[in-house]
C-alpha positions as CSV (number, residue, x, y, z in Angstrom):
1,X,-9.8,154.1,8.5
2,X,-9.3,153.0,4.4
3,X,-8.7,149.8,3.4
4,X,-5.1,150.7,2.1
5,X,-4.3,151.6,5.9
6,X,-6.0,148.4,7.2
7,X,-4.1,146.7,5.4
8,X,-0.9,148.3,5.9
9,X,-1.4,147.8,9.1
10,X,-1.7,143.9,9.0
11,X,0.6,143.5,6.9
12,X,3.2,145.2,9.5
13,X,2.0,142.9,12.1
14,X,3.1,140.2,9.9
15,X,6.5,141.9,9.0
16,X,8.2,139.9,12.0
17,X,7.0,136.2,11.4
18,X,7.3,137.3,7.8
19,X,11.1,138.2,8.3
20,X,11.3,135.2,10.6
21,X,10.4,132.3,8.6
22,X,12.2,133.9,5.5
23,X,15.3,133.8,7.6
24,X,15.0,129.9,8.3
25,X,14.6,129.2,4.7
26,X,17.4,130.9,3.7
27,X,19.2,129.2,6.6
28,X,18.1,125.8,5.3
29,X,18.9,127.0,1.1
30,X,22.6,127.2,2.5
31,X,22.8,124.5,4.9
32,X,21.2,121.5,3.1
33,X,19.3,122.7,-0.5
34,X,17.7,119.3,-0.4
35,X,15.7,120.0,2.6
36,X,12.9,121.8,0.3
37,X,12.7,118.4,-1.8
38,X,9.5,116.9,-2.1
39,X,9.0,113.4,-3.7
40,X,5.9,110.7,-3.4
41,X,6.6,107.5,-1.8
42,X,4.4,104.4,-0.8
43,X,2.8,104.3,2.3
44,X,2.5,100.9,4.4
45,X,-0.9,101.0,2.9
46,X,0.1,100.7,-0.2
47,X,-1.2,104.6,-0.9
48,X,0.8,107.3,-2.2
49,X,1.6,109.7,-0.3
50,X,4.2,113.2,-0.4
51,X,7.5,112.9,1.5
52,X,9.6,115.8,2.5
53,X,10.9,118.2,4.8
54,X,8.3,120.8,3.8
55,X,5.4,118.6,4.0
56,X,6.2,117.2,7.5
57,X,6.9,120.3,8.6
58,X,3.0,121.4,7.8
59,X,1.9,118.3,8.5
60,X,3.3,117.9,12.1
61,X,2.1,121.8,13.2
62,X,-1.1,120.8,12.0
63,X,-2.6,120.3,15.8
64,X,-0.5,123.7,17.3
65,X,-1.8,125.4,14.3
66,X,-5.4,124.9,14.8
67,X,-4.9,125.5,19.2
68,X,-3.0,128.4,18.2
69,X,-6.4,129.4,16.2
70,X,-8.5,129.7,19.6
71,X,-5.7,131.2,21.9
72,X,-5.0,134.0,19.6
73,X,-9.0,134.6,20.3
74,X,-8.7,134.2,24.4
75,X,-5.6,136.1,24.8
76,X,-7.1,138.8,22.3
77,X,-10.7,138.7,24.7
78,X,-8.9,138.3,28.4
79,X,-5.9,139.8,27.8
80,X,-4.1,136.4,29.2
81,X,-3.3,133.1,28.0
82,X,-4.8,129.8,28.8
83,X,-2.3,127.0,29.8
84,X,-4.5,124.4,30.0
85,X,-5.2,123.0,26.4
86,X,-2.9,120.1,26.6
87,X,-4.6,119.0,29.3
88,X,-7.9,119.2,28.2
89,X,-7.0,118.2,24.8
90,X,-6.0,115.0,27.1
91,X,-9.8,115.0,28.4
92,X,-11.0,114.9,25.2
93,X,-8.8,112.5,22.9
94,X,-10.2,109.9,26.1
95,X,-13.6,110.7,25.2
96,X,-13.2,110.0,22.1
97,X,-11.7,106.8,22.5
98,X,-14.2,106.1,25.1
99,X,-17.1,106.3,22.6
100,X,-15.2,104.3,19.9
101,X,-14.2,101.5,22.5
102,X,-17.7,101.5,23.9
103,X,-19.4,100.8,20.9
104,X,-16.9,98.1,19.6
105,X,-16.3,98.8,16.3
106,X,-14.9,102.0,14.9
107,X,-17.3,103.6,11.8
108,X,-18.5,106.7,10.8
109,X,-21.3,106.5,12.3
110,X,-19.4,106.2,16.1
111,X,-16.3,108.6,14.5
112,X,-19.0,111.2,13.5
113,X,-20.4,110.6,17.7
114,X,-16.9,110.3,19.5
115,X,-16.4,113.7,17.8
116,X,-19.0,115.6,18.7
117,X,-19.2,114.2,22.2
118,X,-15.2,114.9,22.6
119,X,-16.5,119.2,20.9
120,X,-19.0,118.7,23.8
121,X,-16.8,117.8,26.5
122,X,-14.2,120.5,25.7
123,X,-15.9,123.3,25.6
124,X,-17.8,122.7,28.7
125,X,-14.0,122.8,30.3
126,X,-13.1,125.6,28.3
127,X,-16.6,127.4,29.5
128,X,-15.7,126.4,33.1
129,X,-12.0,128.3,32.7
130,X,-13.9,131.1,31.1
131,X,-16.5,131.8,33.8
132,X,-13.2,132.0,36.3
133,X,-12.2,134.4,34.3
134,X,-15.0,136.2,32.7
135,X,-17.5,136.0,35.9
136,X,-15.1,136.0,38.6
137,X,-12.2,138.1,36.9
138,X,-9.7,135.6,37.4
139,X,-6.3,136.1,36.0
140,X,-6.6,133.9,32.6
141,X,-3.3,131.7,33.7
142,X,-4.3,131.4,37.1
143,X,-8.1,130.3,36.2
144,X,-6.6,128.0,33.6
145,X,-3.8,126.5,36.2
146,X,-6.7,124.4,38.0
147,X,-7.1,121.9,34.7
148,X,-3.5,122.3,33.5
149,X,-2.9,120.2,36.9
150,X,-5.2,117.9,37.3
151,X,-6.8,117.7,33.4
152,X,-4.6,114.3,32.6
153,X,-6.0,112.8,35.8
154,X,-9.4,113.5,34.8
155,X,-8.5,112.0,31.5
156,X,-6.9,109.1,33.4
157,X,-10.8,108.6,35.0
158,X,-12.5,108.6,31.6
159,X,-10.1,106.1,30.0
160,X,-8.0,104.9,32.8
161,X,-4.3,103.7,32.9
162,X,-4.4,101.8,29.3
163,X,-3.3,103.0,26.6
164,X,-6.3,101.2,24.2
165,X,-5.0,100.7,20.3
166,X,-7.8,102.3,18.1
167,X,-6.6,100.5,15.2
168,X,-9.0,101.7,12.0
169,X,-8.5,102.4,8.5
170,X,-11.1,105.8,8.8
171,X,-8.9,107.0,11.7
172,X,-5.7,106.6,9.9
173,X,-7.1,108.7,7.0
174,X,-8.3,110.8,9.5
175,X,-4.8,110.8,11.0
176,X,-2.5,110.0,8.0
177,X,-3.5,110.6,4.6
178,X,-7.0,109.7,2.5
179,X,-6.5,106.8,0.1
180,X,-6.2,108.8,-3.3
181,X,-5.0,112.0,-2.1
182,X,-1.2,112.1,-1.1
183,X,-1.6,115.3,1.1
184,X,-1.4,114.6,4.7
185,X,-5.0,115.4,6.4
186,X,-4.3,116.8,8.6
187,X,-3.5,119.8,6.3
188,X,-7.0,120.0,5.8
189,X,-8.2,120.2,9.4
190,X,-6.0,123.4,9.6
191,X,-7.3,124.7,6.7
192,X,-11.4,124.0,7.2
193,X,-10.7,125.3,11.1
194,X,-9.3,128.3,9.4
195,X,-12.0,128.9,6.7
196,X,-15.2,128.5,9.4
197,X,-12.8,131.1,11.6
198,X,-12.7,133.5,8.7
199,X,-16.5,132.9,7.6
200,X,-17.4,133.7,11.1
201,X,-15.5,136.9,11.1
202,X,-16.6,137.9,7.8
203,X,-20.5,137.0,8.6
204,X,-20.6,138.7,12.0
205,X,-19.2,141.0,14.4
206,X,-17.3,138.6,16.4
207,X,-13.9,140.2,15.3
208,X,-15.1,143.5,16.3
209,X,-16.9,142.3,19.8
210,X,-13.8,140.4,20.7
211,X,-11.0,143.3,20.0
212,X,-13.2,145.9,21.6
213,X,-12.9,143.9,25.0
214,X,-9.6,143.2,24.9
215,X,-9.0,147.0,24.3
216,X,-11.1,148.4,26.5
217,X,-14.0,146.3,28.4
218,X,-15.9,149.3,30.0
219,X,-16.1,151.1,26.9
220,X,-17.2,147.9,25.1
221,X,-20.0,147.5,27.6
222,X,-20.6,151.2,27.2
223,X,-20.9,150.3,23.9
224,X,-23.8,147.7,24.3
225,X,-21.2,144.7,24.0
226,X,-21.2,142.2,26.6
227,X,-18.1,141.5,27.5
228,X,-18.6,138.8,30.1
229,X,-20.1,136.9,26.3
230,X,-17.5,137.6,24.7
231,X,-14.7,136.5,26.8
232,X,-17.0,133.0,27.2
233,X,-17.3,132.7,23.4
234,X,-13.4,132.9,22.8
235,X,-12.9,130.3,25.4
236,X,-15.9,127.8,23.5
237,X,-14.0,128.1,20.6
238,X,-10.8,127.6,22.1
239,X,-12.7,124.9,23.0
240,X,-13.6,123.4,19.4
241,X,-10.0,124.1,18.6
242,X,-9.0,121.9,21.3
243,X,-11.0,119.0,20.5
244,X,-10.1,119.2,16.6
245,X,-6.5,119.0,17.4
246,X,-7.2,115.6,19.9
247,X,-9.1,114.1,17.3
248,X,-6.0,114.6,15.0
249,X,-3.6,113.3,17.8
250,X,-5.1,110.5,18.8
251,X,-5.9,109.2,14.8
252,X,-2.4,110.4,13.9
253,X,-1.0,107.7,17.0
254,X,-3.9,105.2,16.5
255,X,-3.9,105.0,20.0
256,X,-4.6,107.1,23.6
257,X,-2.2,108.0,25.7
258,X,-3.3,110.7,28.2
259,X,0.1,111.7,29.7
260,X,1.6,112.4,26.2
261,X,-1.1,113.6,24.1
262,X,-0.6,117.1,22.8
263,X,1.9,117.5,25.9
264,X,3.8,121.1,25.8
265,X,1.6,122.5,23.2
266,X,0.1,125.3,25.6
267,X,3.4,127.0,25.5
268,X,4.4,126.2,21.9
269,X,0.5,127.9,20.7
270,X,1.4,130.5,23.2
271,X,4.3,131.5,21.1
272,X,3.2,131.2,18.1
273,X,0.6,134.2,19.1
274,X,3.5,135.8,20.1
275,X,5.9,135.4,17.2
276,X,2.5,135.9,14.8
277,X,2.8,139.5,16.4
278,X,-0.9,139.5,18.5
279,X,-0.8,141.4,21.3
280,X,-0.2,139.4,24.7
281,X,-2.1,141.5,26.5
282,X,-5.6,141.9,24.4
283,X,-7.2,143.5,21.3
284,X,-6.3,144.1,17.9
285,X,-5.3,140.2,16.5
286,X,-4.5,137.9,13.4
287,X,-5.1,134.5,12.9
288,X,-3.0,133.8,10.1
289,X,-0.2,135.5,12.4
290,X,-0.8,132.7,15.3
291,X,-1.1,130.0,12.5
292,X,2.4,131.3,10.9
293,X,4.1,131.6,13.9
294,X,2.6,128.0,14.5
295,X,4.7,126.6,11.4
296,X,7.9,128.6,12.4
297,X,8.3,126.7,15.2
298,X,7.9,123.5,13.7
299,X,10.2,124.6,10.9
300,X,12.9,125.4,13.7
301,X,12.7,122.3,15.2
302,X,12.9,120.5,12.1
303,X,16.0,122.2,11.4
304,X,17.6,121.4,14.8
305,X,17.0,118.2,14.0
306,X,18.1,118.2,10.6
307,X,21.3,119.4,12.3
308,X,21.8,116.6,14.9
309,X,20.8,118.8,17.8
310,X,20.4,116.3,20.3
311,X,16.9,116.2,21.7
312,X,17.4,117.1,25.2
313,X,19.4,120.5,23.6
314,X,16.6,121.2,21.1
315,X,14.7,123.5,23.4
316,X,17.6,125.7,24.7
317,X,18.1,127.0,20.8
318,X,14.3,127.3,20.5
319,X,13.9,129.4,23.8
320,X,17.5,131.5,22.6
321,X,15.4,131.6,18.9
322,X,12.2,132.3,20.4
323,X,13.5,135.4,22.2
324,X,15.3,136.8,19.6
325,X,11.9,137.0,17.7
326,X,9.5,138.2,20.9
327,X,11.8,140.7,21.4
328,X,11.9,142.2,17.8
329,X,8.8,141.9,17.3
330,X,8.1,143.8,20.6
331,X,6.6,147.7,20.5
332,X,9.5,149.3,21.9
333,X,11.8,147.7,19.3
334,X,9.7,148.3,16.5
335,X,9.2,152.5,17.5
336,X,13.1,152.3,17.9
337,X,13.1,150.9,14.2
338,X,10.7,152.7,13.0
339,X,12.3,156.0,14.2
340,X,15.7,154.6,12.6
341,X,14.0,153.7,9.0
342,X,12.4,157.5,8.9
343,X,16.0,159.3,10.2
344,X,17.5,157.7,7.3
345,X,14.9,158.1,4.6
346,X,14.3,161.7,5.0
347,X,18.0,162.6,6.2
348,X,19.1,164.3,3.1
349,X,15.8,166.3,2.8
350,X,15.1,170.1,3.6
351,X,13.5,170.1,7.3
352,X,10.3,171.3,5.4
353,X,10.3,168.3,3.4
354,X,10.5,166.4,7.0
355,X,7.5,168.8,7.9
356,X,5.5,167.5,4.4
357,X,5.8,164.2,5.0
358,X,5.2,163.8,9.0
């Protein structure tokens, strides 16, 4: 295939989220013009820091942006979704906190630690989901139902029923902004989880390995790939993704609270592969789709906010939203379109013309 139809191809995967998230700016142009403002204010810290609708909206889909990352790779691998990230994400903001409370005093030293112990953790859940599913051929959501129950309790018997205040100036950089640097960090997270996800890619066949299972796992092994590998490395870095996104959560708060940490987010990253156009069911996929799909959800919230949508209401007009977008975005509709958009291109040519051109 050339590169011109490669990337015609992505970029009609994208047409949908594309379409999508120009249609909520235009929607906001009309209804309020100063909800694209962006000024600098002064933080409580005395830092400064940007302020807007824009930048909240990028900041605050920073975690479902980077979970999003790692499902798009497990729904692309397994063909199904795994509905257990808030939970685990639960398991491993409490050993984080557990390793900063345990040694007293938060510094980077115990940051860098409670980190890599929480990356640790994770994906030795994540690698336990996968084996259901890779080893014993589990349905995905069914595998994954086991820690989406009882993930908070475990999280409860790491850190137990407190809710410990992990009050640091390092972790509200980590979780707010960097003293000198007015973007929000976690911007940054999304964009460094993004760049090692693209290096990867670009370095080694992982791309290749993982779509080739999700399209067809005999003739992947057939193939010499090992699918049973592959499905367990989507799920390790589903993993990392997880743990990235706690870390964020739990310095954004300054504090742990396993019942509401990253709560809801399995669904929400679920969509956003959706809406980003990936394929539910396996195989061909596009991070940047998950990630904008990611940021069109927090962009519709926003807006129902913005509007006084009261909060208990807010996820009625998502869901209505939501389906309006699966469903154009969904292969039947787009043939149907497709067929539509050639009818009315070639309708006033010769039937050889329509002959030429098919």
């Amino acid at each position: 295939m050339s590169q011109r139809k490669k990337r015609s191809r992505g970029l009609g995967q994208l047409l949908i989220p594309l379409v999508a998230m120009g249609l909520l700016l235009i929607f906001n142009l009309f209804r309020d013009p100063g909800f694209f403002s962006i000024g600098i204010a002064t933080n409580n810290s005395g830092n400064a820091v940007l302020t807007g609708n824009l930048i909240s909206i990028i900041d605050s889909a920073s975690e479902l942006a980077v979970i999003s990352m790692g499902m798009t790779l497990v729904t692309a691998a397994c063909g199904g979704q795994d509905i257990s990230v808030g939970a685990v994400g639960a398991i491993s903001g409490a050993v984080f906190a557990k390793v900063l409370l345990g040694f007293g005093s938060i510094t980077g030293a115990t940051v860098v630690l409670g980190f890599i112990l929480s990356v640790l953790a994770t994906i030795l859940f994540k690698l336990f989901n996968g084996t259901l599913v890779a080893v014993f051929r589990i349905q995905p959501m069914i595998a994954t139902l086991i820690l989406y129950s009882c993930g908070r309790s475990i999280a409860y018997w790491i850190n137990g029923d407190a809710t410990p205040q992990l009050n640091s100036p390092i972790l509200s950089a980590m979780g707010m902004t960097i003293p000198g640097i007015p973007i929000p960090t976690p911007i940054f997270a999304v964009i460094i989880v993004g760049a090692l996800m693209a290096l990867i890619f670009r370095l080694t066949t992982t791309r290749l390995y993982i779509q080739s299972v999700g399209i067809n796992q005999g003739a992947a092994r057939l193939n010499g790939i090992n699918p049973v590998a592959m499905k367990l490395l989507s799920f390790a870095l589903l993993g990392v993704c997880v743990a990235v996104a706690a870390v964020i959560g739990v310095s954004r708060l300054g504090q742990l609270n396993h019942k509401t940490l990253l709560v809801d987010i399995e669904m929400d990253a679920i969509l956003a592969v959706a809406i980003g156009g990936n394929n539910l069911g396996g195989g061909r996929f596009r991070l940047s789709g998950s990630i904008l799909g990611a940021y069109i959800i927090q962009m519709l919230t926003t807006t129902l906010y913005a509007m006084s949508v009261a909060p208990v209401n807010v996820k009625t007009y998502k869901a209505i939203v939501i389906i309006i977008i699966v469903v154009a975005g969904s292969p039947v509709v787009k043939a149907k379109l497709t067929a539509l958009l050639n009818r009315l291109c070639y309708a006033g040519l010769p039937s050889s013309a329509h002959k030429g051109v098919n």
